[in-house]
N, C-alpha and C positions, 0 to 999 in steps of 0.2 A: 522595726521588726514586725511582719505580718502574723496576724493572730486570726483564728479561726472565730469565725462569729453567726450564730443562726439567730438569723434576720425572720421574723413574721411577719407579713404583709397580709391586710382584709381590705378589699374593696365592696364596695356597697351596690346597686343598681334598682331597680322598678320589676324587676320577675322575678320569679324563684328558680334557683338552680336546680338542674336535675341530675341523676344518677349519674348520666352517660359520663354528660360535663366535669362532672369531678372527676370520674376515674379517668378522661382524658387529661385532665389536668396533674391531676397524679402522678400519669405517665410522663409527663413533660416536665415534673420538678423530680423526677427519681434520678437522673444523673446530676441533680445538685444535693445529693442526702437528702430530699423532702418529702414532705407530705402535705398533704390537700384538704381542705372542708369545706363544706358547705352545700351539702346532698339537703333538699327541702326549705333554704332560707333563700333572704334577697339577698345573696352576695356571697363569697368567694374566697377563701385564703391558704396562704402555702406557708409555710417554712422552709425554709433554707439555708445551706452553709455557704457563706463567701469568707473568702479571704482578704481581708482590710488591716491599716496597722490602727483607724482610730474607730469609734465609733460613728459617728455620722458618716465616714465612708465607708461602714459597714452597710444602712443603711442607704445611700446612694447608691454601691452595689448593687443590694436586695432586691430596690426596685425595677432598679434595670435588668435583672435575672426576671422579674415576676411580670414585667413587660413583654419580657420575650418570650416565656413559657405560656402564657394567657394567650399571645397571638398562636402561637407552634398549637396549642390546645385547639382554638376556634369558639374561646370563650367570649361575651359582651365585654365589652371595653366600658367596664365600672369605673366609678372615680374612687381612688383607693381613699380607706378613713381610719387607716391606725398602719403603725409601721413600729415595730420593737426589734432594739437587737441585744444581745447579752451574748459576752464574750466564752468561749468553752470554760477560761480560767474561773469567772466568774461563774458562769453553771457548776461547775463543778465545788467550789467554795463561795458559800452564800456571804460568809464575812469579807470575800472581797471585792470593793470598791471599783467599780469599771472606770 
C-alpha cells in the first residue's frame, strides 16, 4: 500500500546561493507540494511529497524528483549531504514508528 511521504533533500557546493536560484527552485518543487532554502548559504534544499509503500523508496524517489527539479531550475549540480523522509502517518502522530 503506497503511503504519502515528504522527502527533504540538501545538497552542499563551493558558492553561495542566490535569491533568483531558490525562487526558481521553488518554482520547480511546487507541483511536488514543495518548498526550497537556501537563499545566502553554500547549498540547497527542497521538500517534497512522493508516493512510496516503504521508506528508503521514499527516499530514492525524493532524489530522483530533486534531480530533476534542480536541472528544470538551472541550479549547480551539488553533491547532495542529507536526505530524510517521515511518512504523513508518522507526521501527523509522533508516537508512531515509521
Amino acid at each position: 500500500m503506497s503511503v504519502r511521504w515528504s522527502v527533504s533533500v540538501h545538497a552542499e557546493g563551493d558558492r553561495t546561493i542566490t535569491h533568483d536560484e531558490v525562487l526558481r527552485l521553488a518554482d520547480a518543487v511546487a507541483v511536488h507540494q514543495g518548498v526550497a532554502s537556501g537563499i545566502g548559504t553554500p547549498g540547497y534544499g527542497a521538500q517534497i511529497v512522493v508516493d512510496a509503500d516503504t521508506e528508503p523508496e521514499a527516499v530514492g524517489r525524493g532524489r530522483v524528483v530533486f534531480a530533476e527539479v534542480v536541472e528544470e531550475a538551472g541550479l549547480p549540480g551539488f553533491p547532495i549531504v542529507r536526505v530524510d523522509a517521515i511518512s504523513e502517518e508518522a507526521d501527523a502522530d509522533p508516537d508512531v514508528v515509521p
